[in-house]
ZAMARGU-4260 file (C-alpha; in steps of 0.2 Angstrom, whole numbers, plus 5000, padded with zeros to 4 digits):
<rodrens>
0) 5774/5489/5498 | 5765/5502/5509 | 5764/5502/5527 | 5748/5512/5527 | 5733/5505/5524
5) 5723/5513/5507 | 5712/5530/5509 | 5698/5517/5507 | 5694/5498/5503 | 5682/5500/5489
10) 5679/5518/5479 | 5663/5518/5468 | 5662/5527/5457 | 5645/5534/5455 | 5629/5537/5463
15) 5617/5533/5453 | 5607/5516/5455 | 5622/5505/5452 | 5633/5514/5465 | 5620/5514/5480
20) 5616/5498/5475 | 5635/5493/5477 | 5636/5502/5495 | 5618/5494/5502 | 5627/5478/5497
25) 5642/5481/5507 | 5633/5489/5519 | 5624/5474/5522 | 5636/5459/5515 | 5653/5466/5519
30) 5654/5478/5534 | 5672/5474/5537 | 5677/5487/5522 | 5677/5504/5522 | 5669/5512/5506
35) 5669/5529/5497 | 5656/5534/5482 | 5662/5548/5471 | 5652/5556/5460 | 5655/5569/5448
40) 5639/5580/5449 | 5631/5587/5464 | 5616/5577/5465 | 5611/5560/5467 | 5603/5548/5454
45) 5614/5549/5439 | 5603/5548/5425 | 5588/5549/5433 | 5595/5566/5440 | 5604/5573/5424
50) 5587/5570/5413 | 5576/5584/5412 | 5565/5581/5399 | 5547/5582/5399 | 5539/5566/5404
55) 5557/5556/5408 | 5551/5540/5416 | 5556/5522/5419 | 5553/5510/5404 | 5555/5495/5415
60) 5546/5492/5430 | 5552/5498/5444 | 5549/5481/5452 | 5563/5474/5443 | 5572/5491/5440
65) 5572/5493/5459 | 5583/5483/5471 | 5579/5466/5477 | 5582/5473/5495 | 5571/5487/5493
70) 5553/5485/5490 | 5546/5498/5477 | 5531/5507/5485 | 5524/5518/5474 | 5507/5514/5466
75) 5513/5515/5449 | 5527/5504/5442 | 5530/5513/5428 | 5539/5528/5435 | 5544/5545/5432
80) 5562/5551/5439 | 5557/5561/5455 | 5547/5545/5460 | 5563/5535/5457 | 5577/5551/5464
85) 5563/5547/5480 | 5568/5528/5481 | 5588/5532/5480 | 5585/5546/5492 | 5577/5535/5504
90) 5587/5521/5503 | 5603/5532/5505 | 5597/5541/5520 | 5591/5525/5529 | 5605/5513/5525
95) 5617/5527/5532 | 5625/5530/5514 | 5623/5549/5510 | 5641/5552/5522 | 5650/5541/5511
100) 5647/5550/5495 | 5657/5565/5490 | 5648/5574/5475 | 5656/5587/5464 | 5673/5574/5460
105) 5675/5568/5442 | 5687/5552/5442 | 5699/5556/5428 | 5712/5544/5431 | 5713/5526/5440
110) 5730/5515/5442 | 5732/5500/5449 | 5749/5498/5459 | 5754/5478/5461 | 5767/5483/5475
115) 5755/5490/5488 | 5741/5482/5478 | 5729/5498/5477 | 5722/5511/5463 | 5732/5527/5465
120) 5714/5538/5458 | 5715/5556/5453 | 5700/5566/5451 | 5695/5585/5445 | 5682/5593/5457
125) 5669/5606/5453 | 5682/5621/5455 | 5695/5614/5443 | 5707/5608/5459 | 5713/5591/5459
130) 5713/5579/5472 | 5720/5560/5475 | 5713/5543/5484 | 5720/5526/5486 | 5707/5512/5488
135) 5711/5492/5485 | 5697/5489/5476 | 5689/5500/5463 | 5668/5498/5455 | 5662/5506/5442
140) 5645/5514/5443 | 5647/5526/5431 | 5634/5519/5417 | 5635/5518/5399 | 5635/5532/5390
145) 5647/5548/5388 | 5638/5561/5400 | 5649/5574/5391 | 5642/5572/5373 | 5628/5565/5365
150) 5626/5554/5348 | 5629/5569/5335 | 5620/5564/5317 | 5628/5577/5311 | 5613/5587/5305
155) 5614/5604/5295 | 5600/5617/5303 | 5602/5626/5287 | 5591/5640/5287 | 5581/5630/5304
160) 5578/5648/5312 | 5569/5639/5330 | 5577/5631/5346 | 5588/5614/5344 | 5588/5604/5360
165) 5595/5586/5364 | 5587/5576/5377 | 5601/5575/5386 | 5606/5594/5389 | 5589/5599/5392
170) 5584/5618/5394 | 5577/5623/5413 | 5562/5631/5411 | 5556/5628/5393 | 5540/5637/5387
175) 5533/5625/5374 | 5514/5631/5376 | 5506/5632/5359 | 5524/5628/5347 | 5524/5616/5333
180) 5537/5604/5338 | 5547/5590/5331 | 5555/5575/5338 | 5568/5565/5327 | 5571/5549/5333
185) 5560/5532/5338 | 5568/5525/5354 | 5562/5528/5372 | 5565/5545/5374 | 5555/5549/5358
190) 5542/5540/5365 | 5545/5546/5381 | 5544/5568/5373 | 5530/5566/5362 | 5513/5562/5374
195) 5521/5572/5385 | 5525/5588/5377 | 5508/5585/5366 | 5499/5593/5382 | 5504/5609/5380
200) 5512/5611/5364 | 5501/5616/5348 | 5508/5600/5340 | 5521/5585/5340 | 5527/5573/5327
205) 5539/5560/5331 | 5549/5560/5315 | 5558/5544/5313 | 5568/5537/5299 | 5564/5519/5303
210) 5549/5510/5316 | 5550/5504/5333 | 5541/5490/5340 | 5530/5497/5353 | 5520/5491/5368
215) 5506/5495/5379 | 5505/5491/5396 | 5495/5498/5409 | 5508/5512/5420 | 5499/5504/5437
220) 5504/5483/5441 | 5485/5477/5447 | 5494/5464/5454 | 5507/5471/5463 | 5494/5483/5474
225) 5485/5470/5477 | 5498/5458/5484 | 5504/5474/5492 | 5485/5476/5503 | 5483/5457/5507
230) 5505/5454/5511 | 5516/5459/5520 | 5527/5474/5508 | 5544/5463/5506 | 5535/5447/5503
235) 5522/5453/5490 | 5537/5463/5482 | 5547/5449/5481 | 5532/5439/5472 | 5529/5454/5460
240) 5547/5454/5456 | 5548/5435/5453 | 5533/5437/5440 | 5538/5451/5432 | 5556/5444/5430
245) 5546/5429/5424 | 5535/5439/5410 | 5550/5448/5403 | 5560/5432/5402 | 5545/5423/5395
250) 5543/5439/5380 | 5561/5439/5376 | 5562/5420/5371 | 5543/5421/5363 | 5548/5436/5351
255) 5565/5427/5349 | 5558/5411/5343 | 5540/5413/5336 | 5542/5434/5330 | 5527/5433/5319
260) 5517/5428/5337 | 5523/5443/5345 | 5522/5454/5332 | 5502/5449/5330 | 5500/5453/5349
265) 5509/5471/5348 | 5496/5475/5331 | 5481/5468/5340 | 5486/5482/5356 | 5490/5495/5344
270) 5473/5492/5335 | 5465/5494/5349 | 5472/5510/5356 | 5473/5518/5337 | 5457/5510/5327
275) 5458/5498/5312 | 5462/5511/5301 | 5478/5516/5309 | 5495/5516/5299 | 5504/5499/5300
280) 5518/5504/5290 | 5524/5518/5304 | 5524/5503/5319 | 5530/5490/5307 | 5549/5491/5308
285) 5562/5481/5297 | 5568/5468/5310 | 5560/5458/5323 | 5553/5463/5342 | 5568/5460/5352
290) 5582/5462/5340 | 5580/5479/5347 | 5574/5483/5366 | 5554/5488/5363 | 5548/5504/5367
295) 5533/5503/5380 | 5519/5516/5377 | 5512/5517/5398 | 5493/5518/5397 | 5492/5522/5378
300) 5498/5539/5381 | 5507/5543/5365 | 5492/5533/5355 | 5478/5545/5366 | 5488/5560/5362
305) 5489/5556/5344 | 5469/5551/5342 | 5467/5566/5348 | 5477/5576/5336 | 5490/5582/5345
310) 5504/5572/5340 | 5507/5560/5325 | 5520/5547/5318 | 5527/5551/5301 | 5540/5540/5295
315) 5553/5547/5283 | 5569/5555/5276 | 5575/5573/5281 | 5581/5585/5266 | 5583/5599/5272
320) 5580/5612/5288 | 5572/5626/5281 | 5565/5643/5289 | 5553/5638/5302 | 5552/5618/5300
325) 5559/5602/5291 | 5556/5596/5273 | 5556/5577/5268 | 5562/5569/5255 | 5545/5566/5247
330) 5542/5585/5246 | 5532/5584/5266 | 5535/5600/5275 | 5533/5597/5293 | 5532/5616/5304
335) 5541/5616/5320 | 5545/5630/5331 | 5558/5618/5342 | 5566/5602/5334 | 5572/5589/5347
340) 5586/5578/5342 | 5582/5560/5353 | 5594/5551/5339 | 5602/5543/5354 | 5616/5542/5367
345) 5635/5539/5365 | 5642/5522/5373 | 5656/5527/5385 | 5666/5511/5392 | 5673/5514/5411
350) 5667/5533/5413 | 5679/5539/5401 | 5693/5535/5415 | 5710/5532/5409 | 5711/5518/5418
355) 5730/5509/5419 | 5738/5495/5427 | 5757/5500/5436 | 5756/5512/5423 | 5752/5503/5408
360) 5733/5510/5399 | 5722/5497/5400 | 5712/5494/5385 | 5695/5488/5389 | 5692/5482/5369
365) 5706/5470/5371 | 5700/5465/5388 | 5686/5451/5391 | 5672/5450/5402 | 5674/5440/5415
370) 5656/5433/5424 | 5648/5449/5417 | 5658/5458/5432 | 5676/5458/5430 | 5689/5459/5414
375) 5702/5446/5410 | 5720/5449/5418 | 5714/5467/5426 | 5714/5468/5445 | 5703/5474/5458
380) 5690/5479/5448 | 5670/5476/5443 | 5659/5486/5433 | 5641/5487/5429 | 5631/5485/5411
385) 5616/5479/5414 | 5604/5470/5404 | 5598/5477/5386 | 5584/5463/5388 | 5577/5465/5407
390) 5581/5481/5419 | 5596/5486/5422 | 5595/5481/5440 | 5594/5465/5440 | 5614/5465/5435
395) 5618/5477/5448 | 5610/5468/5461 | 5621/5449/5457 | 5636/5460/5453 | 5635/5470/5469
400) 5632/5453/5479 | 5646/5444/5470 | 5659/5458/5473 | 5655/5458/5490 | 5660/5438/5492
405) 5677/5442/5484 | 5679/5457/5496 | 5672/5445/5510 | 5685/5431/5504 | 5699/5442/5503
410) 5698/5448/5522 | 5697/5432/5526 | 5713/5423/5518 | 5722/5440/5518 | 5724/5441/5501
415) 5724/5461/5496 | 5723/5457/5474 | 5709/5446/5464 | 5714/5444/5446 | 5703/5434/5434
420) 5719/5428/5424 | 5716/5422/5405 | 5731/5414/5398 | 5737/5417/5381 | 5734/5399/5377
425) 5717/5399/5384 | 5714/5416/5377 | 5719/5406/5360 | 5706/5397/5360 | 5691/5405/5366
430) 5677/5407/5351 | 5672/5426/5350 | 5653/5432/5350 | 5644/5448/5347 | 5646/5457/5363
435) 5628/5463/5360 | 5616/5452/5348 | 5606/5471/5345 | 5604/5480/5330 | 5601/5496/5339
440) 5610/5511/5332 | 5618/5518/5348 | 5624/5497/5352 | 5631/5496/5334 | 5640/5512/5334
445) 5649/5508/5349 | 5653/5490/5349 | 5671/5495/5343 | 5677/5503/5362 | 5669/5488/5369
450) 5678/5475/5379 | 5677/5456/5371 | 5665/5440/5375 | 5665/5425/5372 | 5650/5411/5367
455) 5653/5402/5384 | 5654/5407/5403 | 5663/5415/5411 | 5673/5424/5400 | 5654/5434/5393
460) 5643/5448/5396 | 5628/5437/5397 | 5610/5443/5395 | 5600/5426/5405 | 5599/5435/5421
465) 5587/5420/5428 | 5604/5408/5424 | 5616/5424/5427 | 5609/5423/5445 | 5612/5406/5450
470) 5631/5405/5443 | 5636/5422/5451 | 5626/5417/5472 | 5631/5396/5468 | 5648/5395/5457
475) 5663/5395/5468 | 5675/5409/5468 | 5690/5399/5468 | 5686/5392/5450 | 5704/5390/5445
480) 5701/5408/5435 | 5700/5423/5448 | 5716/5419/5457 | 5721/5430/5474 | 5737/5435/5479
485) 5746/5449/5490 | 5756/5463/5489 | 5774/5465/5484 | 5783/5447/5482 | 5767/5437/5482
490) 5757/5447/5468 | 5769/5440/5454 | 5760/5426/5456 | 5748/5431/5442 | 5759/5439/5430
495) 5769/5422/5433 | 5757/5409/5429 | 5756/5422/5412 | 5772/5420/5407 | 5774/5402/5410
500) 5759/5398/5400 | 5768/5408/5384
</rodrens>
């Protein structure tokens, strides 16, 4: 056992909004610890920072996708990244967080040592040296998705003689003015390119090989600015970000157990924005709203731009890429100076880091949730996936509180190692569920990296934040699962009650 005390208490990895949300948290709810963010890239924001797409916005509101510490007090609530880089800029710079974070270091390995009860981390910095940390307690904030690579469909350009970008490696500077252009894909992205780009460009089609449910709503919360005029800004916050949690709960188990009423609804908006005589078949798609995350369309913008005949939706196979656009299967031809491949993000579990264990590599697809935070039998460690059916937020924010009680109950007892421990008998008899009940292409083709849930708390990646809430602020932390222990002779303990229980 080490008698020096770790580099730091708690490294983060990550500064985008899971990372600063973790560091507000222990700024305010554990200011005995000593923290550290690191984060790969020079700038702040994570994906609000790495894309540079035209048009990249929020697609929840930002009532919800901010913090619950930090009112949102912008006039719109559907908002664009240098609104939201503004927030975690703010919030960074006030809270005294900017001197913790060290940007340009990519975490590349992580291992957890029981004998002086700390992650021995390596990490790669911009000019390809390596450096080394030791913190007792490690968070991932490093998202979802491989920043490295996007989804590749594995399209052949053929004889495609124009520009190929993904939305994810974004060009600087690109002249679009007066360019035939087409989008492949039908998520939020798509949605997001298409009314945007349609303002300059000559022409965009959103090419999409199956529907999206979409939604209108209006980019500005009425509500919220007026609460805002009349209240005082963190109460009329905190009542906007009650209804809106409210609303989106209230929508996800409507479309769930009445679709055909939901469906109705979106048609009857659509109709509006588009006229009676619009195409159903290209918003119809072939499951119901919510088995997938909706797409919202912010004031109608990619309906106006395609009323005005600067856009449209075709639905459709591609052939071939031929010189100077894209041929469908039915003969269509569609011209396009630029084709923009939005076909999606690749999952990525942990950051890529090859995370072990006194030595051992932990496999996070063997491993199950614990309380949406932890993973079964792996030390000092929490993580972040937000919600697929509210903002992503929201699961910071409980995770980053409840983190910071088992930090706060560690000081306390002098206990140096928390280990949710799952028994192989109990493990035995857990009943497994669908990690994620989505049918979205990007979920399904990464549900095998991973890590396990169950159909009952707390060994579950849940998606009820309003319940999710109340278990993480209310349940005890000692619950017979999360077990604490010390270094050296004390932290067999775990590994004990493993081997007894075989």
């Amino acid at each position: 056992m080490s008698a020096t005390p770790p580099d730091f208490d708690v490294l983060i990895v990550g500064a985008g909004i899971s990372g600063i949300g973790m560091a507000a948290h222990m700024e305010m709810k554990a200011p005995h610890h000593s923290y550290a963010i690191v984060e790969r890239r020079d700038n702040l924001g994570g994906t609000w920072d790495l894309f540079r797409y035209p048009g990249i916005r929020s697609d929840s509101d930002m009532h919800t996708l901010g913090f619950d510490f930090e009112p949102w007090r912008h006039e719109k609530s559907i908002a664009d990244a240098p609104a939201i880089l503004d927030y975690l800029n703010r919030i960074v710079d006030e809270r005294g967080i900017r001197q913790h974070i060290r940007f340009g270091h990519k975490v590349v390995r992580a291992d957890f040592r029981h004998d002086d009860a700390r992650w021995h981390v390596a990490m790669e910095r911009a000019d390809g040296t390596t450096a080394h940390l030791t913190a007792n307690f490690l968070y991932l904030g490093a998202g979802y998705y491989d920043y490295d690579e996007a989804y590749d469909p594995g399209f052949d350009l053929g004889e495609f003689d124009g520009q190929v970008l993904h939305p994810q490696f974004w060009p600087e500077n690109l002249d679009y003015r007066d360019k035939h252009v087409v989008v492949i894909g039908s998520g939020a992205t798509a949605v997001t390119i298409v009314p945007s780009m349609a303002r300059e460009a000559a022409h965009v089609t959103m090419l999409q090989r199956t529907p999206t449910w979409m939604f209108t709503r209006p980019a500005k919360d009425g509500i919220a600015n007026f609460l805002r005029k009349i209240l005082p800004e963190k109460l009329a916050y905190r009542l906007t970000r009650f209804k809106n949690i409210k609303m989106q709960d209230f929508s996800f188990k409507l479309a769930r157990d009445n679709p055909q009423k939901v469906k109705d609804a979106l048609y009857k908006k659509i109709e509006q924005a588009l006229g009676p005589d619009y195409d159903k078949a290209s918003f119809t798609p072939p499951y119901n709203p919510w088995e997938q995350r909706l797409c919202l369309v912010p004031d109608q913008d990619l309906f106006t731009a395609m009323k005005a005949g600067r856009a449209d939706v075709v639905t459709g196979h591609i052939a071939k890429f031929e010189k100077g656009g894209v041929r469908l299967t039915d003969g269509t031809f569609l011209p396009a100076d630029i084709v923009v491949t939005a076909t999606g993000l690749k999952l990525a579990v942990a950051g890529k880091i090859d995370v072990r264990v006194d030595g051992e590599p932990v496999a996070f697809n063997q491993r199950f949730y614990y309380k949406g935070c932890m993973f079964s039998n792996l030390p000092n460690l929490a993580v972040v996936f937000g919600y697929l059916n509210a903002s992503w937020t929201l699961r910071a924010d409980i995770n980053s509180d409840y983190v910071c009680r088992v930090l706060e109950h560690m000081r306390k007892t002098g206990t140096t190692i928390a280990t949710p421990v799952l028994t192989p008998a109990a493990e035995a008899a857990i009943t497994e569920d669908d990690v994620f009940d989505f049918s979205s292409g990007y979920i399904q083709r990464g549900k095998h990296i991973m890590p396990r849930n169950s159909v009952s708390y707390p060994w579950r990646l849940n998606q009820e934040y309003v319940l999710d809430r109340k278990r993480m602020k209310n349940d005890p932390l000692t619950d017979g699962i999360l077990t604490f222990t010390r270094a050296g002779a004390n932290a067999q303990a775990a590994g004990e009650q493993l081997e007894a229980a075989e």
